[in-house]
VEXGU-520839 format. One record per residue (C-alpha): x, y, z; residue in one letter. Coordinates in nm, 4 decimals. Example, Ala and Ser with C-alpha at 12.3 -4.5 7.8 and 13.67 -1.06 7.14 Angstrom:
<sites>
{px:1.2300; py:-0.4500; pz:0.7800; type:A} .
{px:1.3670; py:-0.1060; pz:0.7140; type:S} .
</sites>
This chain:
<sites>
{px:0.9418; py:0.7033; pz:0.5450; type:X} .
{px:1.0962; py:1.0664; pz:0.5917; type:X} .
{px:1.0461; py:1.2968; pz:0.2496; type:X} .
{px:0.7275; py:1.1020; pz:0.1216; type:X} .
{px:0.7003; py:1.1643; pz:-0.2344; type:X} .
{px:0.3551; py:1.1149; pz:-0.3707; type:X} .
{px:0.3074; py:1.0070; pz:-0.7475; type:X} .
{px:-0.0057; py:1.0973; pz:-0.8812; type:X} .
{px:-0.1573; py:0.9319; pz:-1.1727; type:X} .
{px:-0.3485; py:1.0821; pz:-1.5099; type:X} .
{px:-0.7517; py:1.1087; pz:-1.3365; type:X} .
{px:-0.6747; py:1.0537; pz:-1.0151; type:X} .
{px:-0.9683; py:1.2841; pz:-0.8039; type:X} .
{px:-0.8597; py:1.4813; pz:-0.5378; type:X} .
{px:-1.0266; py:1.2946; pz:-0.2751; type:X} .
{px:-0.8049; py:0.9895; pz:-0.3728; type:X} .
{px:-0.4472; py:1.2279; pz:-0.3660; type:X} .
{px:-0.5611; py:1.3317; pz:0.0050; type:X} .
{px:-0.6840; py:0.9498; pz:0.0522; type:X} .
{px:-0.3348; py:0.9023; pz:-0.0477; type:X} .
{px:-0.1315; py:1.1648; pz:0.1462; type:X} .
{px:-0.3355; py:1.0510; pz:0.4718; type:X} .
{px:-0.2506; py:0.7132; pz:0.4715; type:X} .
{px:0.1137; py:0.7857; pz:0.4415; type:X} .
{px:0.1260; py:1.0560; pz:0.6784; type:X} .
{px:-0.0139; py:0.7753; pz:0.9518; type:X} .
{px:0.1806; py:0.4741; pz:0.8033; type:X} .
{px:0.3656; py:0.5233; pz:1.1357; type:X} .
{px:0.1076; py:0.4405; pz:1.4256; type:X} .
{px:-0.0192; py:0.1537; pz:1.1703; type:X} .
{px:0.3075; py:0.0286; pz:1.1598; type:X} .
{px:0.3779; py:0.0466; pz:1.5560; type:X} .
{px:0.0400; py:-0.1070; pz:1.6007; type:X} .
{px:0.1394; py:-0.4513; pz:1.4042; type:X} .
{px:0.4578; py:-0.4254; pz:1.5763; type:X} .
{px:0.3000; py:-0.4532; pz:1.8968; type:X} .
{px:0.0496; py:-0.7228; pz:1.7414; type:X} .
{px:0.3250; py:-0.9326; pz:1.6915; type:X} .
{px:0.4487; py:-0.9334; pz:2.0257; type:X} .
{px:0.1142; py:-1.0138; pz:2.1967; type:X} .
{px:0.0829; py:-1.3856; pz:2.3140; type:X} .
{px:-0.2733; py:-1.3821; pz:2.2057; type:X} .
{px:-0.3178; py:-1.1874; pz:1.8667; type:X} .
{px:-0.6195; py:-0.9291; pz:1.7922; type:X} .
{px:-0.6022; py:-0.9240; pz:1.4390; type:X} .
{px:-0.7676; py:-1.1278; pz:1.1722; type:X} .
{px:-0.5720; py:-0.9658; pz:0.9093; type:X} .
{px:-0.3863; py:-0.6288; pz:0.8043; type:X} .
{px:-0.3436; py:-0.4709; pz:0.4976; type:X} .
{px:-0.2113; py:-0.1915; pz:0.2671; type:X} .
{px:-0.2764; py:-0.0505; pz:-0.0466; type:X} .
{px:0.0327; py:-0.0162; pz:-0.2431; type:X} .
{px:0.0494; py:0.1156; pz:-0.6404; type:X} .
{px:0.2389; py:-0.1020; pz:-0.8770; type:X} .
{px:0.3786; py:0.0881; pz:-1.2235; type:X} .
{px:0.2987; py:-0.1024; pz:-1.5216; type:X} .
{px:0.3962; py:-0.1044; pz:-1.8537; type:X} .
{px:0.4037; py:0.2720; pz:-1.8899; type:X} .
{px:0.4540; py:0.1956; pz:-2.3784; type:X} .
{px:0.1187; py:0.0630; pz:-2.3635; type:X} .
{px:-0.1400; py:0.2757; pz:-2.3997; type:X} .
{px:-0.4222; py:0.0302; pz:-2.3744; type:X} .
{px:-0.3632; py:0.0051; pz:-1.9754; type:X} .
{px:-0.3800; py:0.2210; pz:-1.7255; type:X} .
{px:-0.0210; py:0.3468; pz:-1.5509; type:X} .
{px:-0.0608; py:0.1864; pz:-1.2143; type:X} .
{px:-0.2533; py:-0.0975; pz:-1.1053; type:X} .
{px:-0.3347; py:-0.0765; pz:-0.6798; type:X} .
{px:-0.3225; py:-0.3816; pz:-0.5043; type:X} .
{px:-0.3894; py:-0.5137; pz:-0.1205; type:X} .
{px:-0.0998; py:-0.6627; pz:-0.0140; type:X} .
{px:-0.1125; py:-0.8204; pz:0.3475; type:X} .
{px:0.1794; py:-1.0280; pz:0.5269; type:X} .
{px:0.3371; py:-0.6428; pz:0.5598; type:X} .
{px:0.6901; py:-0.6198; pz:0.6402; type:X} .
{px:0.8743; py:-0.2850; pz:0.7125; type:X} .
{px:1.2746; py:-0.2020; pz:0.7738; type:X} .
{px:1.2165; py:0.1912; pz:0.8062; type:X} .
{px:1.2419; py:0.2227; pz:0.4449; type:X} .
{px:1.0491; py:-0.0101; pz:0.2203; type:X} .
{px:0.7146; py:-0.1914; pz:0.2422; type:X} .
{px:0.7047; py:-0.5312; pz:0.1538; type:X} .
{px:0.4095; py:-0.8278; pz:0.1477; type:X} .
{px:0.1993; py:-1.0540; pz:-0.0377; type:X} .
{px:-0.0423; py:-0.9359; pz:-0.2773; type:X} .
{px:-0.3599; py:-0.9940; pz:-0.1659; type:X} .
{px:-0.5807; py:-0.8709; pz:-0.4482; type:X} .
{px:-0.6177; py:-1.0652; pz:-0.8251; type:X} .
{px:-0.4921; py:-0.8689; pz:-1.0725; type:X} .
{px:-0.6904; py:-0.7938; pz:-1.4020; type:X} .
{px:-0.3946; py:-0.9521; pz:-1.6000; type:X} .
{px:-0.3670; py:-1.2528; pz:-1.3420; type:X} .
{px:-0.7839; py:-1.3296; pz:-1.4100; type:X} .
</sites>
């Protein structure tokens, strides 16, 4: 996850960009830690999870641009996250 680009979004706070820019910048001791989770005999965690941003229909005006969902299951090959969505969309209710 070398040259992290951050999109920002039309009334997105500042406290959610930094929020944002954290969480990548650390991405990499989260990873390592459910790396090492998966090699322990007897696991530690109940779960783990990451908030990812999905684009959406960017012609419709009515919704917002990006919808931000849990996804858990996390997979990572040194370049893109993967999972299962963990959070019911709006659209899926």
């Amino acid at each position: 996850m070398t040259g992290q680009i951050i999109y920002s979004v039309k009334g997105e706070s500042d406290e959610l960009k930094a929020a944002v820019a954290s969480a990548q910048a650390t991405f990499k001791f989260f990873w390592r830690e459910l790396s090492w989770e998966a090699r322990r005999i007897v696991k530690s965690l109940d779960i783990a999870a990451v908030k990812m941003s999905f684009v959406l229909d960017a012609d419709d005006p009515d919704i917002p641009a990006v919808e931000n969902m849990w996804v858990t299951d996390i997979e990572f090959d040194g370049e893109f996250i993967s999972g299962q969505s963990a959070t019911v969309s709006e659209n899926q209710a």
